[in-house]
N, C-alpha and C positions, 0 to 999 in steps of 0.2 A: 484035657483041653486047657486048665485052667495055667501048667507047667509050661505047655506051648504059646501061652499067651504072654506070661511071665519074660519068659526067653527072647520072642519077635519084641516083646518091650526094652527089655536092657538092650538088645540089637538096636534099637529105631533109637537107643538114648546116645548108645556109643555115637551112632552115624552123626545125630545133632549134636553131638559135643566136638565132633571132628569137621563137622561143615563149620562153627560156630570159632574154630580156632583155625582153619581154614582161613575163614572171612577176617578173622585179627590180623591174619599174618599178610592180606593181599591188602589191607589196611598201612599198615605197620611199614613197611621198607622204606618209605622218604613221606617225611610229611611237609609241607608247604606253611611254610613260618613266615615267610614275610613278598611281599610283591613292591617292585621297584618302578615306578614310570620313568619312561623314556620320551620327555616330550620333544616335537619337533623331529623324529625317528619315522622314515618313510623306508616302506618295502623292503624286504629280504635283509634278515642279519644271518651275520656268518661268524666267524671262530671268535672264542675269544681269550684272553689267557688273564692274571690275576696278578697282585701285589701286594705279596702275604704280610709283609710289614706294615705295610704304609695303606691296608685295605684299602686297595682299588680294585676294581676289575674293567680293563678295556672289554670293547666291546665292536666289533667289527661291522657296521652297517655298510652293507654291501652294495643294495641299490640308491643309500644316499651319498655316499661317499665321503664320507666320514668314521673318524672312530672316536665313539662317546668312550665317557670315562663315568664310572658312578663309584662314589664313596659307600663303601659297605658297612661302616662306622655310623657315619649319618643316616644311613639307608635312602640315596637319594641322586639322582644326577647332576655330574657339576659342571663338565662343561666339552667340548668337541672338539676334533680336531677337523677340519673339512681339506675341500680342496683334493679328494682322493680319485683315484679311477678304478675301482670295483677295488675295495679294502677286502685285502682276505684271511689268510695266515697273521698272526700278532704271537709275536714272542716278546714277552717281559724278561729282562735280565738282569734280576738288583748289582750284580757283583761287577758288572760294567755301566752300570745308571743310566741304561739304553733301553727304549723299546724300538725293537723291529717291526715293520709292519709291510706286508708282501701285496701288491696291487695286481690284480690280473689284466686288466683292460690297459695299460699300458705298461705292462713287465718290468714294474719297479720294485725293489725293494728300501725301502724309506728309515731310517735311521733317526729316535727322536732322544733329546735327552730325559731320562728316566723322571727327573721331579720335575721339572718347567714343561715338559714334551716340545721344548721349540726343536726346529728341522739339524738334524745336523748334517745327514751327508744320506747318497742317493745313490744306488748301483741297481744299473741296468742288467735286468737279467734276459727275460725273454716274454712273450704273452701266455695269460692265462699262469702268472706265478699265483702260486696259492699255498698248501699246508706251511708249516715252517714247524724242526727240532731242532732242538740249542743240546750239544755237548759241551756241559762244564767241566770235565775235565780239561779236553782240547779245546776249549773258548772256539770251537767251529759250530756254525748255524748251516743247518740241510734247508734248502727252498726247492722245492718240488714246481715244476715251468713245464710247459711246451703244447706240443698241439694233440691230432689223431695219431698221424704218420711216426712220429716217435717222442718220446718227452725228457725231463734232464731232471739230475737231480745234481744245484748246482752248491759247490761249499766255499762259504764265506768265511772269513777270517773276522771274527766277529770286534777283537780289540782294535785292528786297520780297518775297516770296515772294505775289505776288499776280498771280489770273487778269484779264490784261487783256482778251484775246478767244476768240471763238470762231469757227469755220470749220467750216459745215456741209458735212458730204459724204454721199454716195449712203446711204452706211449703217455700221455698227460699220467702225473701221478696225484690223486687226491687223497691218501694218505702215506706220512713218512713215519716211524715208528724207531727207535733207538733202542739197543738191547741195552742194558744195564754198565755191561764193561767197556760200551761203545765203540764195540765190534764188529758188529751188525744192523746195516737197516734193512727194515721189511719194508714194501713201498706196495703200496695197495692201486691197479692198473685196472681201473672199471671197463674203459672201451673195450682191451681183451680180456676181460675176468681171466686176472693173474696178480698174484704177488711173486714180487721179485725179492729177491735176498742180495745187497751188496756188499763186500767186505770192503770195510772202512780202512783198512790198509790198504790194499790193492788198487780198491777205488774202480772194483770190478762188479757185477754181476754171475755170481755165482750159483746161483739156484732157482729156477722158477716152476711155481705151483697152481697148476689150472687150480679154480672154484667153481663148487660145483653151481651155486647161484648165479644168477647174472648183476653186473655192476655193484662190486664191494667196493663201498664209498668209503666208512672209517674202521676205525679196527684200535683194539686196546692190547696190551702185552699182558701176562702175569710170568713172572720171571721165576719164582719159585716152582711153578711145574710146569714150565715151557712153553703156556697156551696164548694161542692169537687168537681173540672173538672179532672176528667179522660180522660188521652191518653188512647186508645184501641189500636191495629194491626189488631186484625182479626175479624171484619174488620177494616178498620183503621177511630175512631170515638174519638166525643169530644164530654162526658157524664158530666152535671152535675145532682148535687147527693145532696139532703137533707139531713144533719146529723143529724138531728133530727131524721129521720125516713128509713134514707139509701132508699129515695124511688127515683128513677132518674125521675128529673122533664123537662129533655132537653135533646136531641141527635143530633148531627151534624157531616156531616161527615169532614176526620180532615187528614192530609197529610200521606204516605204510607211511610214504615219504620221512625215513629212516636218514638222519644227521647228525648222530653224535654216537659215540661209542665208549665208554670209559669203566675202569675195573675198580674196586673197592678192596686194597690187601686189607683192611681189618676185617670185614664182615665177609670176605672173598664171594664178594658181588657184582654181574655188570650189570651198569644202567646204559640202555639206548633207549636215547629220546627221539620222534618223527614227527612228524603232521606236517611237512611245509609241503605246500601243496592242497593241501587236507582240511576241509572244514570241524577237524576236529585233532588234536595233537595229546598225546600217550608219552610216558617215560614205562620200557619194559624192566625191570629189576628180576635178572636171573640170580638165581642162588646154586653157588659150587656144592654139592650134595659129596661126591665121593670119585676118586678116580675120573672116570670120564663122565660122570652122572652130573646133570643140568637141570633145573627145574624151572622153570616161571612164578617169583616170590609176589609180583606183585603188577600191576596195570594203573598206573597214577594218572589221571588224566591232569591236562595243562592248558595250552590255550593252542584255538584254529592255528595252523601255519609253524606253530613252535616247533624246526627243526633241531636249531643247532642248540647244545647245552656243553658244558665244564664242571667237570668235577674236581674238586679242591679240598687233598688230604689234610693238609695243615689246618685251613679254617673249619674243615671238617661239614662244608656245603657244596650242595649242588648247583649249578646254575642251568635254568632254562632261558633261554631269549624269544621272546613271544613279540612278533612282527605286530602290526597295527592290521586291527580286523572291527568293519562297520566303526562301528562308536568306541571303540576300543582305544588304547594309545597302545604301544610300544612298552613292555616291560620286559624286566627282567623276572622272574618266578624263580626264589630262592628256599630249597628243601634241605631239611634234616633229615641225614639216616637215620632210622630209628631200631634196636637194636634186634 
């Protein structure tokens, strides 16, 4: 009896030592270092991109119609751009001193200069322009536009600030995604749950991949082993996808009003963050385990409503945007990966 009792104890020790590191580890994947207010910051924020030099990070307020700017140096907000009509898409561009910024509510895309951000120049694309991807190689900018019936994905000449083409797709695209040798965009089509595949040569549509979720809103690349993680909503899932064969080799489930998607090459991490909609908002931290093996590292909670985030290699931070909820203002929730 006494051997039996001995044995169920080392057992019940190992279990507590594996829940115990368990709990480090669902601890441990981003920790929350510092929180930004956003005053004067009304309803729903959307994308936003960074200024690894010169720590900025724009910041897209969608239903105020502006896009704040906060110095990440100072840790604090300095000052707004207004005047917008539904700000959506924001690409920073050091090596042309530009920021682009994509308007849905009247299908603009707005041209600002990179350190003053006064207005330079404005091209009309189409309603409902939203994500935005910059090839530095070929100084061309992708802006994702259009309606139900079918959507565009239209390319700007980013040095003239002029739309040379357009690239029709299934329908609205909310997200556009760049492979590496910028040869390929994935373009993520929620109304038909489909990603399309276009060749940037051709300037065609060449491949499209039912999902098995409904409405994949963002999606992240990892280029070293070909995989696309899908945000889904309905229901709300975290799909990776072989681009070789668009076959989903992983499904996990992933937080509810699901807005942001991004991948971690060092740690080979993704974070998606949700809650907008939600009285309550999550960052999911999946961990690459092996082959097509996915885990769930981590469940970080954030603030009600905090959709949309950006993950930023170089500074080596996360950003979450947390809408104004009751007595709350408008921040930003900026997290460290921890290793």
């Amino acid at each position: 009896m006494r051997e039996t009792f001995l044995v169920s104890a080392a057992a019940a020790g190992a279990l507590l030592l594996a829940a115990v590191t368990m709990n480090a580890q669902y601890k441990e994947a981003l920790k929350l270092v510092q929180t930004i207010p956003l005053p004067n910051l009304k309803g729903r924020i959307d994308h936003m991109d960074v200024d690894v030099k010169g720590k900025r990070l724009f910041v897209s307020g969608l239903e105020n119609g502006s896009v704040e700017v906060v110095d990440l140096q100072a840790g604090k907000w300095t000052r707004s751009i207004p005047g917008l009509q539904k700000p959506q898409g924001i690409a920073y561009v050091p090596s042309l001193n530009k920021v682009f910024v994509a308007s849905g509510d009247d299908g603009m895309l707005r041209v600002f200069r990179g350190d003053t951000l006064e207005l330079l120049d404005s091209i009309k694309l189409g309603l409902g322009a939203n994500r935005v991807t910059y090839d530095a190689r070929k100084k061309l900018l992708y802006v994702g536009y259009g309606g139900k019936n079918y959507g565009e994905v239209g390319i700007i000449d980013a040095r003239k600030d002029k739309k040379l083409y357009d690239i029709r797709v299934a329908a609205h695209p909310a997200e556009i995604l760049l492979d590496k040798p910028g040869k390929k965009l994935f373009v993520l089509v929620p109304v038909a749950n489909k990603i399309q595949v276009i060749d940037t040569k051709t300037r065609e549509v060449t491949t499209t991949w039912p999902v098995s979720s409904e409405r994949p809103g963002d999606a992240a690349y990892d280029e070293s082993t070909q995989r696309l993680f899908l945000g889904t909503r309905t229901p709300p899932q975290m799909i990776a996808m072989d681009t070789k064969t668009g076959a989903e080799v992983a499904n996990l489930p992933t937080v509810d009003g699901m807005d942001g998607v991004y991948f971690d090459t060092t740690r080979k991490r993704i974070y998606i963050s949700g809650g907008r909609g939600f009285d309550a908002g999550y960052v999911y931290a999946y961990q690459h385990k092996c082959a097509n093996s996915y885990g769930i590292a981590s469940k970080i909670p954030t603030k009600p409503g905090a959709g949309t985030s950006f993950w930023s290699p170089e500074l080596n931070r996360y950003y979450v945007a947390a809408p104004t909820y009751d007595n709350d203002l408008a921040a930003v929730l900026v997290f460290e990966p921890q290793p």
